[in-house]
C-alpha positions, 0 to 999 in steps of 0.5 A: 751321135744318133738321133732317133726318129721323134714324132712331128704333128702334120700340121707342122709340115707346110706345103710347098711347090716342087722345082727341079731346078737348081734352088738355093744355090745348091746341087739342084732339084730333084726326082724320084718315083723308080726313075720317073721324074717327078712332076716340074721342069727338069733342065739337064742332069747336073749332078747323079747320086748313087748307093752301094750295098757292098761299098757301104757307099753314097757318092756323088758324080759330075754328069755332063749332059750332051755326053753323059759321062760321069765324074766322082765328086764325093763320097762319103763310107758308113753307110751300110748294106746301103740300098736306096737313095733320093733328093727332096724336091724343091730342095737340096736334101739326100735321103739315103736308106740302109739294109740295118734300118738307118735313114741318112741325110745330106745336103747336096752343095752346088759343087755336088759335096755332100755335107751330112745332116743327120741320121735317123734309127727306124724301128725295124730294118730292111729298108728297101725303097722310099718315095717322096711327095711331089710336094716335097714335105713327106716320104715313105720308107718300105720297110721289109721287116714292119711296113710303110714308115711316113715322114714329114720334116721338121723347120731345119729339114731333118726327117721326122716321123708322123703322128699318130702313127709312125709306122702304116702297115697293111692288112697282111701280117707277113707283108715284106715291103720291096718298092713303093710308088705315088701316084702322079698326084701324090694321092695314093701310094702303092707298095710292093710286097713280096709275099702277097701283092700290092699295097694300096694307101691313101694320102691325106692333105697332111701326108698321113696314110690309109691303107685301102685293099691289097691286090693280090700279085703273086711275088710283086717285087717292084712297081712304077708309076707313070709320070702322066697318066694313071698306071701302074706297072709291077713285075714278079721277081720270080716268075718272069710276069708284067702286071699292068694297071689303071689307077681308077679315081679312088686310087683302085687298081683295074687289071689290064688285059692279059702282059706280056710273059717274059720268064726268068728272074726279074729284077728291076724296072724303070719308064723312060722320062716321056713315060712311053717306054718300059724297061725290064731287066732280066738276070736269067736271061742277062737281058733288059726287055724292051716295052712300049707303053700304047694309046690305052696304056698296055705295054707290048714288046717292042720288034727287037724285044731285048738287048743283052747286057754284058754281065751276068748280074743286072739288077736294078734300073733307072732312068734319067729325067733329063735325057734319054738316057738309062742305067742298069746296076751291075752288082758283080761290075760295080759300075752303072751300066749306061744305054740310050734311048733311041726313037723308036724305044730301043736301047744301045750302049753308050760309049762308055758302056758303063761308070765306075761305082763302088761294089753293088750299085743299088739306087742313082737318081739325078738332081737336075737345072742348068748345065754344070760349068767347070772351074778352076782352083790350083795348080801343084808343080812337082820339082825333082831336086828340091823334093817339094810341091809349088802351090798356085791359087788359079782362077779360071783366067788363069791367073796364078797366085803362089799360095803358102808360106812353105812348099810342101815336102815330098820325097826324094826326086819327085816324079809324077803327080796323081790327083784323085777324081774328087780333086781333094787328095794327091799322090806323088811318086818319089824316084829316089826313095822308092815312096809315095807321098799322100796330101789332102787339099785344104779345104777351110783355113786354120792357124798353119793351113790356107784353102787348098793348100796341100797337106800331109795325111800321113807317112810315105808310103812305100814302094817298089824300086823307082816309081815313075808313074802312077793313076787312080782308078776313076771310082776313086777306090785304088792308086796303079803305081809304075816301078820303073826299078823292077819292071812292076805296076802294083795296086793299093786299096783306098780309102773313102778318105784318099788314103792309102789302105794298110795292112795292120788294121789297128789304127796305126798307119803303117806306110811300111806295110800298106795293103798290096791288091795285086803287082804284075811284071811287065816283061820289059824293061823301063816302065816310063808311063800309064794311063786308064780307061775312064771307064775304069776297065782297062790299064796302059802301061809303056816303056822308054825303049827301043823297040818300045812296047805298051801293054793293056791290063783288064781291071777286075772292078771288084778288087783292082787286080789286074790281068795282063793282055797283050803288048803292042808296038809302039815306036822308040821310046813310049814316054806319055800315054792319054786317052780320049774321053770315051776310051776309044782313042789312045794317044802315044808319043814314040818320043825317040821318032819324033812322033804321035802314035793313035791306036784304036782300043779293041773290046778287051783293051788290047791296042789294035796294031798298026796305029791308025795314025802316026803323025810327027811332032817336034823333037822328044815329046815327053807329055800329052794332054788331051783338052777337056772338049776333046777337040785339041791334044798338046805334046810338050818337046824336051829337046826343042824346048817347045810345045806342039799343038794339034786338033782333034776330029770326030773320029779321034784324028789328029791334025797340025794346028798353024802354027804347029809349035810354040816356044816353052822354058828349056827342056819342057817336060810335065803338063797339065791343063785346067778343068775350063780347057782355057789354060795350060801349064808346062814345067820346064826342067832345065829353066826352073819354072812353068809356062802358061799358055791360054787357049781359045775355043778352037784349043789354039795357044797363045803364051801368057807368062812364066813363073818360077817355081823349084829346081827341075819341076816334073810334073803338074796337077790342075784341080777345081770343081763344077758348080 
């Protein structure tokens, strides 16, 4: 039910310190000022948050630090023509804004899940930005439509408005509000408006705002404030200036000399964390402008004054408030496009160049503390002849506990396993039966559930003749399925929910009629394998043949569609593709030569030929699995019934760890290690059940124990979660 904005007297909101620091066991404090950090000490990024206009979308992504690659969490749909987004200090509350004029707000768990709190109805629409107060207690909405909304929080967190009035406008009728900014004090707020300049408001000791002059600026679409020192920069959208601006002690703005001209359409802005760096991007011209904030606070063009983007709509940036790293949001790529910042102000691409986000990105911000750690939860073990799914409690020794009272059912012959980024939802390909079977992970026991065991959330799919792989595309958005029957990989729209979209749209799900995106035909016979970019760009497939193939796929982000690129050798019978975590490594298994093929990964995603490395394994490797660290990658070997160890270098080379192998159950064949990288398990086909392997820091194994599980296990899912 919707709950209306209800007025809240100021002296209700009580003051607070702002931490940004993981606080009450929950995702960690946050910042938000157009990408400054808010004052405080902000440790590393744990978790990033990120709306999506077109996506109707808030989600959010695992960031590991040292790396800055992102991993989808949660998210969670509805959130319409979404806009902007920010995390309360001191606490662990989202606000996200829509372009209907609805505020939601989240709780953001230390697992990084969103848990909905309330939403709240403005009187207007447009909502475009917001700001909250180094303290915590206020925000301020910019509303396109009617002006600054001010808000407080009530004894149970949720937003309310601010008496005696709810709504502060200027002194301009026509005002379009685009972006607002505090100051570093949190005592004065300036807003952006469209049509007449800047905004400048006062805040009271109860958060409640003035308003004080306008300042004239042609076409003034966004502004930021510096985190600490008195400026203030803003850029006209339409004819390419700078505006630049001393915050005077009674919140005034003084002009500073002549900006730079940079021309073009400008349409985001953003100070790097040290506040000695401003960014620009530029959809004219599809570059980011480079600015060096001086002693006197003007910025200059840096030597080398831009960096083209690869796309052709870069909007809006951000920065991160941990490290020097920041983002552009590619509308027509719905990805954040990631860069780094180096010492002398310059940026590069980041490898990846990009995470994967839904349609439209238009706001990330960061809550920030000590690094997240990796956890595991279960494991799941397809079994190809008993049509079922062994389920394990795994803690993060490893430890296996079978968890229900009944293996879930799947279809006919069980053949790969595929579980969506978030871990809460799992796809597994039936061989017999042309299907897929869709489960959701438990996540609260009930009368015929544990926690985490799998459950069926509908019919079975179906499919193509002889599905044999499948993957789901790291925005969590479509499932890639192989059909080994008919020489076919397809794509499937999915739900916020993990589910298979179908085409009826009537409420009835319909598993014989589910929503085909796009379906390509190889060219070659016996689709044995895929694997994708982590980057969600590009798609892999192989085949078990000789002479075997692997062909790269470009992923059109806005759809799943696929557009086919070239084939490359790959050796006698391609059986397992895995990639590096950066997407430039793609390792092979020429199963019928004994051996493991690397190939670097050229700028469309075709594999360069020859491998840059052949190295031999022992006797039909089957599977690869790369560890999390990356520095250890393990080939599972069906006919020596062993699993082949291997280290990982720098540069993606592979070199035999001693002793090269260790012995498996008969006739290993799925693989899977868990999110810590401390524990692997192998299904062994031939002995009916699993072996555990622990791994030491260097990804050396040791043999732990073997399990029984069902009639010729497949494949295995490893899920847990960081926290």
């Amino acid at each position: 039910m919707s709950r209306f904005l209800h007025p809240i007297g100021p002296s209700l909101v009580l003051a607070s310190t702002i931490v940004l620091t993981a606080c009450g066991g929950g995702g960690g404090g946050g910042s938000n000022n157009n990408g400054a950090p808010a004052p405080g000490t902000a440790n590393v990024e744990r978790y990033a948050i990120a709306t999506a206009y077109n996506g109707d979308t808030l989600a959010t992504y695992a960031v590991e630090p040292q790396s800055g690659l992102m991993r989808l969490v949660d998210k969670v749909g509805s959130i319409n023509n979404a806009t902007a987004v920010a995390i309360r200090p001191g606490h662990d509350e989202v606000m996200a804004l829509t372009n209907g004029g609805v505020i939601y707000q989240y709780s953001l768990s230390a697992r990084g899940e969103l848990d909905y709190m309330d939403f709240a109805i403005t009187n207007g629409g447009a909502l475009n930005d917001l700001a909250v107060h180094p303290s915590g207690n206020y925000v301020y909405v910019a509303d396109g439509n009617a002006g600054i909304y001010q808000l407080g929080f009530d004894e149970d967190g949720l937003i309310t408005l601010m008496e005696p009035e709810e709504l502060v406008v200027s002194d301009n009728m026509d005002a379009q509000f685009t972006s607002v900014a505090l100051n570093r004090s949190g005592k004065h707020l300036y807003a952006a408006d469209i049509v007449n300049g800047i905004s400048h408001f006062s805040v009271a000791l109860d958060g409640t705002l003035t308003f004080e002059e306008s300042i004239l600026v042609d076409s003034a679409w966004q502004i930021v404030a510096h985190p600490n020192r008195d400026l203030l920069y803003a850029i006209e959208r339409n004819d390419g200036s700078l505006h630049q601006f001393r915050i005077l002690s009674n919140g005034s703005l003084e002009s500073l000399a002549t900006s730079p001209y940079l021309g073009g359409q400008l349409e985001g802005l953003t100070l790097d964390r040290s506040g000695n760096y401003l960014y620009i991007s530029d959809i004219t011209n599809d570059v980011i402008w480079q600015l060096r904030i001086g002693s006197n606070g003007m910025a200059s063009l840096l030597d080398n004054p831009s960096i083209d983007v690869p796309t052709n709509t870069p909007r809006s940036l951000k920065a991160s408030p941990a490290s020097n790293r920041i983002y552009l949001a590619d509308q027509n790529g719905s990805a954040m496009l990631a860069f780094s910042i180096s010492s002398n102000g310059e940026l590069s691409a980041m490898t990846p160049d990009r995470v994967a986000m839904d349609a439209y990105p238009t706001d990330l911000v960061f809550s920030t503390g000590p690094a997240l750690e990796a956890h595991t939860t279960a494991a799941y073990v397809i079994n190809g002849n008993s049509n079922n799914v062994s389920q394990f409690l795994m803690d993060d020794a490893g430890t296996l506990t079978p968890l229900g009272d009944t293996p879930p059912a799947t279809g006919a012959f069980p053949q790969a396993i595929a579980a969506h980024p978030n871990g809460k939802s799992f796809y597994v390909a039936n061989y017999s039966d042309n299907t897929v079977s869709q489960y959701r992970r438990v996540t609260s026991a009930n009368l015929d559930y544990e926690v985490d065991e799998l459950r069926a959330i509908q019919d079975d799919a179906e499919m193509d003749l002889g599905p044999a792989a499948l993957v789901v595309h790291p925005s969590g958005n479509y499932l890639y399925v192989v059909c080994s029957g008919n020489d076919s990989v397809s794509t499937y729209k999915l739900q916020n929910n993990g589910e298979i979209v179908d085409n009826n749209g009537i409420g009835i799900y319909m598993p014989d009629d589910i929503l085909l995106v796009d379906r390509d035909q190889f060219g070659f016979p016996d689709p044995s394998a895929i694997a994708i970019d982590p980057a969600g760009r590009y798609l892999w497939v192989s085949n078990n043949n000789n002479p075997g193939t692997v062909i790269a796929f470009q992923i059109d982000p806005t759809d799943g569609s696929l557009t086919k690129g070239d084939s490359t050798s790959a050796g006698n019978a391609p059986r397992a593709i895995t990639v590096n975590a950066d997407g430039t490594a793609v390792y092979i298994t020429a199963s019928g030569d004994n051996s493991i093929r690397r190939y670097s990964v050229a700028a469309n995603g075709d594999l360069i030929y020859p491998a840059v490395q052949n190295i031999a394994s022992d006797q039909y490797p089957a599977s690869l699995v790369l560890a999390p660290k990356g520095n250890a990658l393990y080939a599972a070997n069906t006919l020596s019934s062993n699993v082949s160890q291997f280290s990982v270098a720098n540069d993606g080379s592979l070199a035999a760890m001693n002793p090269a192998s260790l012995s498996t159950g008969i006739a290993p064949q799925g693989m899977a290690i868990d999110p810590t990288g401390k524990n692997l398990l192998i299904a062994n086909q031939a002995s009916g059940d699993i072996t555990r392997f622990s791994a030491d820091n260097n990804g050396a194994l040791t043999v732990e124990e073997t399990l029984s599980v069902g009639i010729n296990p497949q494949g295995i899912s490893i899920v847990g979660y960081t926290e």
